[in-house]
C-alpha positions in Angstrom: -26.5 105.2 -202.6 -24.0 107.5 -201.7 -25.8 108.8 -198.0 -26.8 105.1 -197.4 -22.6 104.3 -197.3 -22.3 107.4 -195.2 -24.9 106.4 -193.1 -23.6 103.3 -192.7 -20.2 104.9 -192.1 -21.5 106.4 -189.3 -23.6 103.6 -188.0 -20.6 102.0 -187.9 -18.5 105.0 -186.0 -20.8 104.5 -183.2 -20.6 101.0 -183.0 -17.1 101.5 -182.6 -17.3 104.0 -180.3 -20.0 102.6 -178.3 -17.9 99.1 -178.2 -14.3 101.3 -177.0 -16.6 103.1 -174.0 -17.9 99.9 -172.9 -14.2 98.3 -173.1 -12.8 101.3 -171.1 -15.7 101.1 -168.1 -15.0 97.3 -168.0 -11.1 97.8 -167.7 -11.9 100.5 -164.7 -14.1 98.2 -163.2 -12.0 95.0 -163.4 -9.1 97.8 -161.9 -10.7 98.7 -158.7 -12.3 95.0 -158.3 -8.1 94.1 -158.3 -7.0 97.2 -156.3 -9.6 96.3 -153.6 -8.3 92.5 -153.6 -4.8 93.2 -153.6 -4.8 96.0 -150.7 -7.5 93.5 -148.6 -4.8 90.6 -149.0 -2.2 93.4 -148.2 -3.7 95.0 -145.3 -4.4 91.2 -144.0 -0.9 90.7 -143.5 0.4 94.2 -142.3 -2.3 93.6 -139.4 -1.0 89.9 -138.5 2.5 91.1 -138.6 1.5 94.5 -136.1 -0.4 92.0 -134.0 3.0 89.9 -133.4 5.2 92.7 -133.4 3.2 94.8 -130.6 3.3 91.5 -128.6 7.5 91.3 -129.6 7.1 95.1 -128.1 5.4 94.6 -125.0 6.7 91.6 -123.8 8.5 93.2 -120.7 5.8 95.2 -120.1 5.0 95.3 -116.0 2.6 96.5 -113.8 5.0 97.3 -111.1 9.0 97.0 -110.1 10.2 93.2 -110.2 10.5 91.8 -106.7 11.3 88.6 -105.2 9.6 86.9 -102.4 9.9 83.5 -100.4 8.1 80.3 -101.4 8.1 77.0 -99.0 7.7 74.5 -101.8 7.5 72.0 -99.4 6.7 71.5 -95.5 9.5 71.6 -93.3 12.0 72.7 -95.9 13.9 75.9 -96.3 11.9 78.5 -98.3 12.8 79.0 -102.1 13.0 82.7 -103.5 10.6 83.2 -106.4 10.0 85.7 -109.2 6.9 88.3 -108.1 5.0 88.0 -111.5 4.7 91.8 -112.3 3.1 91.2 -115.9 -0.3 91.3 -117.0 -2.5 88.1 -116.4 -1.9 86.2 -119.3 1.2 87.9 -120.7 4.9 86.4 -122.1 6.7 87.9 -119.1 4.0 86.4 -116.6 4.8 83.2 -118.4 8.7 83.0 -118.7 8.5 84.3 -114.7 6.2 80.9 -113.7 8.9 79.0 -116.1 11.8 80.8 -113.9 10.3 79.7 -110.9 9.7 76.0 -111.8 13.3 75.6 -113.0 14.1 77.5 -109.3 12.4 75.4 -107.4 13.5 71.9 -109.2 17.5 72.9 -109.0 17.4 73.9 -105.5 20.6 76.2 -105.0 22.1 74.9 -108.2 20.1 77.8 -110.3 22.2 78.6 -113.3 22.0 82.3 -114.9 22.9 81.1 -118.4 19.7 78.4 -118.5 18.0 81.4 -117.1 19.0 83.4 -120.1 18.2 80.7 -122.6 14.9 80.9 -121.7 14.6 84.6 -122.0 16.4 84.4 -125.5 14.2 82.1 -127.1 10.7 83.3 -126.2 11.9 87.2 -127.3 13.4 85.3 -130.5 10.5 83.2 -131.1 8.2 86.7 -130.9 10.9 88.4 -133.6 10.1 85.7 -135.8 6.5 86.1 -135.5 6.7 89.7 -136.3 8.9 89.4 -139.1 8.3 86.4 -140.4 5.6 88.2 -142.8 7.0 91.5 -143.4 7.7 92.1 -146.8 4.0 90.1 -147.9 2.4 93.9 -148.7 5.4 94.7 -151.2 5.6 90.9 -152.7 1.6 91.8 -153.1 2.2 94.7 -154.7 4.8 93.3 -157.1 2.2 90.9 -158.1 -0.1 93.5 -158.6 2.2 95.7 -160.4 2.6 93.4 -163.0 -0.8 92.3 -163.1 -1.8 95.8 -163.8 1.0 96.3 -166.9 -0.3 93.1 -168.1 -3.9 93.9 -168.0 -3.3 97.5 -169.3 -1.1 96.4 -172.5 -3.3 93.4 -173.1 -6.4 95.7 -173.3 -4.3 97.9 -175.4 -3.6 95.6 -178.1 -7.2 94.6 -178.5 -7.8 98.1 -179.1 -6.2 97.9 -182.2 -8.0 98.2 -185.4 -7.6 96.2 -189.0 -6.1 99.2 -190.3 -3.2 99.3 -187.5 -5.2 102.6 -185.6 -5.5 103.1 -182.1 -8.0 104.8 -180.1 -8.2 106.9 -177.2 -10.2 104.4 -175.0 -6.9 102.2 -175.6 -4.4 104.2 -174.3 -6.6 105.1 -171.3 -7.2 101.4 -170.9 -3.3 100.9 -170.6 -3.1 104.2 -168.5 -5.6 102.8 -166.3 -3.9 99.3 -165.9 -0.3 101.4 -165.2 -2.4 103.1 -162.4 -3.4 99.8 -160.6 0.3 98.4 -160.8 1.8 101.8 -159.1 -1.3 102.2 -156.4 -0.7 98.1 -154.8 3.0 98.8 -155.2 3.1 102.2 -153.2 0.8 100.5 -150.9 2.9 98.0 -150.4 5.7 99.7 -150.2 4.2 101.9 -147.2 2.9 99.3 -145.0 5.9 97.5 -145.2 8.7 100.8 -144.5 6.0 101.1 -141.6 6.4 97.7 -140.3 10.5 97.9 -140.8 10.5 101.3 -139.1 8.5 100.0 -136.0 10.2 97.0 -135.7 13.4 98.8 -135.3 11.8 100.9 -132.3 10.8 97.5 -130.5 14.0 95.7 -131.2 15.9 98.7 -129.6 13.2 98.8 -126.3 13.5 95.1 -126.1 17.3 95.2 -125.6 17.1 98.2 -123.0 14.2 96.2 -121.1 16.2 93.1 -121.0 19.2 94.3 -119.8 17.3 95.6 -117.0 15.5 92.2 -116.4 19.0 90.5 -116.2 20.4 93.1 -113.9 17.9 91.9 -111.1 18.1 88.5 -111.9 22.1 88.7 -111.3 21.4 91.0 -108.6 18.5 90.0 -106.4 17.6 86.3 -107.7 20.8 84.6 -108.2 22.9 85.6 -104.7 19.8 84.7 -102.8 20.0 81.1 -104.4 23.6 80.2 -103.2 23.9 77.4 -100.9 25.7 78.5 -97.5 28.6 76.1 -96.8 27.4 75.5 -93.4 23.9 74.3 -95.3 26.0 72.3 -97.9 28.0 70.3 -94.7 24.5 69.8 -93.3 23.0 68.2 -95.9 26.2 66.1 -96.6 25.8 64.8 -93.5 22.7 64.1 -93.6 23.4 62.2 -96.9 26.1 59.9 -95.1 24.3 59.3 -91.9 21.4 57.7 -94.5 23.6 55.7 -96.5 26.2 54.8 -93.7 23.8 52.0 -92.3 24.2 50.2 -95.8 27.8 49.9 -95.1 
């Protein structure tokens, strides 16, 4: 009677035992399935963000010096000065220079600098938004995974509790292994998004010195050849009266 109770005794041991292995492989499994979700979702969003913030970075990016050259926008009329379009085909620079141009060509010596500089300012601040508009999402992930990963850890810790109040080492390793997920998303997280800040900084500080510099020949070599001559200005007036004086 007695070695059937042991045997049972034991029978039951490895029951146990058996049932806390299989408990702990299924918490490492469910682990690394989370890890691998939560560091997809973060890499997702560090790549849109680099995508943006590269474009943010390269947006006065040229093949060659900015020049200007003459542009007869229409037959027998004086010849408009135009921005060369030094970027890449397809680029924001090659694009804000054709939207230069057009608002040139429709003000005709009345060209002001500060509509120029509108434009500039809100295509470089619509690119900074872009780039930072999703910055922090690999830390918020690994917050989420931080505590998912505590609460996965201690939940599968308190099931590993016995009847008698006990706790086994496949337990604790099951809350070891939950801690483990919650600190890798975090420092993950944490990385992509100090690299993303860091970089950021770099372009904003290149985008300022690269502006400053596309100003300079706007104010320069754009702008003074705009000007209306007074002797062009009493030309046209008079060719304003001598159409209107016949309705007089």
């Amino acid at each position: 009677m007695e070695e059937n109770i042991k045997q049972l005794q034991i029978l039951s041991s490895t029951i146990k035992l058996t049932e806390d292995g299989a408990t702990f492989w299924i918490t490492i499994i469910v682990s690394l399935i989370i890890s691998v979700i939560f560091l997809c979702l973060q890499i997702y969003f560090f790549r849109e963000t680099r995508k943006y913030r590269i474009m943010f970075h390269n947006f006065f990016n040229k093949r060659e010096n900015y020049g200007t050259f003459k542009r007869e926008m229409t037959e027998g009329e004086e010849p408009i000065t135009q921005l060369v379009q030094v970027g890449s085909q397809g680029s924001d620079l090659n694009y804000l220079i054709v939207e230069i141009n057009h608002y040139v060509a429709k003000t005709k010596g009345t060209t002001d600098f500060t509509v120029i500089q509108n434009k500039v300012e809100r295509k470089l601040n619509m690119r900074y938004d872009q780039s930072t508009a999703r910055l922090a999402f690999p830390t918020y992930l690994g917050l989420m995974g931080t505590f998912l990963g505590v609460f996965m850890g201690i939940l599968m810790f308190i099931l590993g509790f016995d009847g008698a109040g006990n706790i086994s080492d496949d337990s604790i390793k099951n809350l070891l292994v939950g801690v483990l997920v919650s600190m890798f998303t975090s420092l993950c997280g944490l990385f992509l998004t100090t690299y993303n800040n860091g970089k950021a900084g770099s372009a904003r500080k290149k985008i300022e010195e690269d502006k400053n510099e596309f100003y300079d020949f706007v104010q320069t070599e754009l702008m003074p050849s705009l000007d209306v001559s007074l002797v062009l200005a009493i030309t046209k007036l008079h060719e304003t009266v001598d159409r209107f004086e016949p309705a007089f």
